[in-house]
N, C-alpha and C positions, 0 to 999 in steps of 0.2 A: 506451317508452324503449329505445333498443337497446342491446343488452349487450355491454360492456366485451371486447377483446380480448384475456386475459391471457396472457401468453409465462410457462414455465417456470423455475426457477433451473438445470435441466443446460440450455434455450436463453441462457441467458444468460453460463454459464463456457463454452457450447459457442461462441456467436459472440465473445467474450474470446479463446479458443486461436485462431480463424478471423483476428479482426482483427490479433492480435499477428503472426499468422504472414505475413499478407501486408504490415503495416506493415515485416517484420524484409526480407521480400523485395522489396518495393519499394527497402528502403536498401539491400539489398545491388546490386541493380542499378543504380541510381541512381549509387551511388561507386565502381562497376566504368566504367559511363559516364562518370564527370569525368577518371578515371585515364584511359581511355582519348583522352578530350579534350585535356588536358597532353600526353599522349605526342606525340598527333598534329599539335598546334599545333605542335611542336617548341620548345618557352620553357624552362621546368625540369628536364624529366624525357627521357631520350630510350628508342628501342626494348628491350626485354630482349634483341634479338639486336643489340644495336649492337656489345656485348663482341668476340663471334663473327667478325662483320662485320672487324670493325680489327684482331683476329688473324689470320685467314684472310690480310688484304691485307698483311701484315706477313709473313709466313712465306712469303707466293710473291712479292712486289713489293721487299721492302724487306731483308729477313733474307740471301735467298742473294748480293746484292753486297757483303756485308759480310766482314770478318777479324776476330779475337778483337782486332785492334790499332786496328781503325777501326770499331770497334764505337760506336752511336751512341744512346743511349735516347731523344734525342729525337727521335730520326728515327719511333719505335715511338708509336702512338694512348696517351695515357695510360690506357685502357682496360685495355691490356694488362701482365698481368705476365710476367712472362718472366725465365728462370733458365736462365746460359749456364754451360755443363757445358766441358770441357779436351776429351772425346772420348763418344763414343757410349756408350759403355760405363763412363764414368770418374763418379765420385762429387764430383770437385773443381770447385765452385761459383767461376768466376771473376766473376761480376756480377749482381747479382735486384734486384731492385723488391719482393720478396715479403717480408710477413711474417715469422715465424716460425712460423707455425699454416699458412698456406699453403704456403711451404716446405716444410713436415714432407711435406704431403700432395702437393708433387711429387715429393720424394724417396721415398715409396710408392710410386707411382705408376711411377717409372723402373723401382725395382726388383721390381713387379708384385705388392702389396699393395692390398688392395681394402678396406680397414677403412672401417667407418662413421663420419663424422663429424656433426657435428650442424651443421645451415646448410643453404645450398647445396651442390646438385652439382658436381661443376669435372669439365670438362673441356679438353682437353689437344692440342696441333698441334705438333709437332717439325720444326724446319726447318735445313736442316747449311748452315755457312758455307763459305766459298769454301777457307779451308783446315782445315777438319776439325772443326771445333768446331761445337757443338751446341745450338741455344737451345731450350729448352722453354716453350711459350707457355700461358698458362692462363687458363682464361676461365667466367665460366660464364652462366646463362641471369634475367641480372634485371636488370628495371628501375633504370638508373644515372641521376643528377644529371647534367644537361648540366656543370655549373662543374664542375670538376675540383676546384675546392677545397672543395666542401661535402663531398666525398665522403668527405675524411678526420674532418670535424668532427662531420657528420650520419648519423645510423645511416643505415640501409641504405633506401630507399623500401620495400622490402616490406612490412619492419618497421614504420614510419612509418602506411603505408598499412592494414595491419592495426590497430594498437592504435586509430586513429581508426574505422576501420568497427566494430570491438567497440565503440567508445563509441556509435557512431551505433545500432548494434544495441540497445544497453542504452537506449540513450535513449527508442525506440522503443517498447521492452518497458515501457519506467517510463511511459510517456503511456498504451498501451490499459490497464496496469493499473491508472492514475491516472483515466481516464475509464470502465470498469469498477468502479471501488471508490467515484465518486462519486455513480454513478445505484443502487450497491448504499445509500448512506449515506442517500440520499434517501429510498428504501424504508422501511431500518430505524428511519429519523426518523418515520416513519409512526407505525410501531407501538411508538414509546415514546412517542409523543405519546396516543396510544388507552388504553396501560397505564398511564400515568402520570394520564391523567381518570380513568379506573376507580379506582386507588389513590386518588384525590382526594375519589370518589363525585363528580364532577362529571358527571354523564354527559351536561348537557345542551349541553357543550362540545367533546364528543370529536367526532371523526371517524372512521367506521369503513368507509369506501370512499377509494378511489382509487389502493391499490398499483397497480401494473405486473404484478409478479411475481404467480402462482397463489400459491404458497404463501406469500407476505405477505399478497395477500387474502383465506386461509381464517384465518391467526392472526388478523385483523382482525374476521373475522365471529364467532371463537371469541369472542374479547371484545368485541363487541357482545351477543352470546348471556349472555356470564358478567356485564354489567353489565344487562340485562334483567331475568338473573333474582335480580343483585344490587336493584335498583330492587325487583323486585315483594318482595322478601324485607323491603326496609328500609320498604315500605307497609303489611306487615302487621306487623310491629312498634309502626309508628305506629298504626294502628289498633286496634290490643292496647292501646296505653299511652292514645290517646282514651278508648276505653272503661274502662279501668281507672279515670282521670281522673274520666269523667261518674262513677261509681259512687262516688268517694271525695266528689264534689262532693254527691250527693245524698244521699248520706251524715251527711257535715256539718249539710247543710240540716235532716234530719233529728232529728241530735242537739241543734241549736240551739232548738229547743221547750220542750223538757225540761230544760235545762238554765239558758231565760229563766225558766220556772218556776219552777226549783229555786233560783236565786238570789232569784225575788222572796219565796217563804215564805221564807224564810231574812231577808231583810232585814225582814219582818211579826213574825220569832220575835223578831228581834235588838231590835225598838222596846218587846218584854214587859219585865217587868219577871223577868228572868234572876237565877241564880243564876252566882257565877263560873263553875264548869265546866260550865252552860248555856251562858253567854254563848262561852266556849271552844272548846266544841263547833260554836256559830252559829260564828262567824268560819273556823273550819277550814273546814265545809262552803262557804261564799264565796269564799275562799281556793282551794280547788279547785275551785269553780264556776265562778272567774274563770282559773285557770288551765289548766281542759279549755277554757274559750272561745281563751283567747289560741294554745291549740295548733290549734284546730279551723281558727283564722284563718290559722297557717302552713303549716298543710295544703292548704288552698282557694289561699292563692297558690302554692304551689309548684306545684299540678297544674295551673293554669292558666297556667304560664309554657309556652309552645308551645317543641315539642321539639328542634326547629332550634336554637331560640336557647339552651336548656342546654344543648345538644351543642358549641355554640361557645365556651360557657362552661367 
């Protein structure tokens, strides 16, 4: 018969870590590849440099024929934010598109603060109007929604795009450790199936081969070994209590002579012609002649009731 291949429990968390890690990296490319599919069909999502793109051609095509008075937002990609200043140097905001949070951080920016904020990078294209006035264009590097109107309703695509690939990751991670924890369960069904005939003293039910794992089929073999020499242990008991049995039987057999005897003088004294406390004396000794028989008799069956069936009892 040839022998069983058994793989280890560090091979079996070790290919768990191996499968998880390339399940995790398969998804991560996988949904860098659809993002990139979207982008390039051009349908929902358009370039992370589209912002760039439509500021650059705003600040050289469309900004310097303009005046603070024929100033025109719609002329500008809605891409773009942009915040027109009174002079190069002036603080006074005559028109933006921006935020407040954005805002804050062109007004940084102008005046040459570099503070960290959390989000995206912005950067910035200054372009001067025909009479002196100054737009500040701002833009930065991320994937935008082609409709101009999801962009205010729907977070951001990155955003978007991340919390779903964390779920795809997680999901990932829950299937190899949901198929990792079913071939472990299967295992350990093994060997509660083994330990539980032993506890039963069933042993002629049990199963003591077929883990996978080395170390389930050495606890396997442990109790096959401990129900062995459970087995040989519960035969020499029986064999102790047989012979105990034959001896009480022969026993019996024995005493049963003496005792047919002793009852029939007894019944010969009892037909004389007795005095009371003659007579008294005969029936006592009858009386426990018939009472050591009736014990003798509960004796013989008790020892002959086989040991299975009192132990069930």
């Amino acid at each position: 018969m040839e022998k069983r291949r058994l793989t280890s429990l560090r091979s079996v968390l070790l290919q768990y870590l191996v499968r998880t890690a390339l399940a995790c990296l398969l998804v991560a490319v996988g949904w860098l590849l659809v993002l990139m599919l979207w982008i390039q069909n051009g349908g929902l999502f358009l370039p992370a440099n589209q912002a760039a793109q439509a500021c650059q051609k705003a600040a050289q095509d469309v900004l310097p024929g303009m005046t603070a008075a024929t100033f025109d937002e719609t002329q500008l990609d809605s891409l773009c934010r942009y915040a027109l200043f009174a002079a190069p140097d002036s603080s006074e905001v005559l028109a933006t598109n921006m935020d407040a949070g954005h805002l804050q951080r062109a007004m940084e920016n102008r005046q040459g603060k570099t503070r960290w904020h959390f989000g995206y990078t912005q950067y910035y294209m200054t372009s001067k109007l025909q009479d002196g006035t100054v737009c500040l264009l701002q833009f930065d590097y991320a994937v935008p929604y082609s409709d101009p109107a999801l962009r205010g309703v729907l977070p951001d695509m990155q955003t978007v795009h991340c919390i779903l690939g964390i779920l795809l990751l997680i999901g990932a991670v829950v299937w190899s450790t949901h198929r990792t924890g079913r071939f472990l369960t299967r295992e350990t069904e093994k060997l509660t199936a083994a330990a539980q005939a032993v506890a039963r003293k069933d042993l002629d039910s049990a199963v003591f081969s077929g883990a996978k794992v080395r170390e389930y089929e050495s606890a396997l073999q442990a109790l096959q070994t401990m129900g062995d020499e459970l087995t040989g242990s519960l035969q020499k008991q029986w064999d102790m209590e047989q012979r105990q049995r034959e001896q009480i039987i022969r026993l019996s057999h024995k005493l049963k002579t003496p005792l047919t005897i002793i009852k029939g003088n007894a019944e010969l004294l009892a037909e004389d012609d007795l005095t009371e406390e003659q007579r008294a004396q005969v029936e006592a000794i009858l009386q426990g002649a018939e009472q050591t028989r009736a014990y003798l008799g509960k004796i013989r069956a008790e020892v002959q009731t086989p040991l299975k069936y009192r132990q069930r009892k």
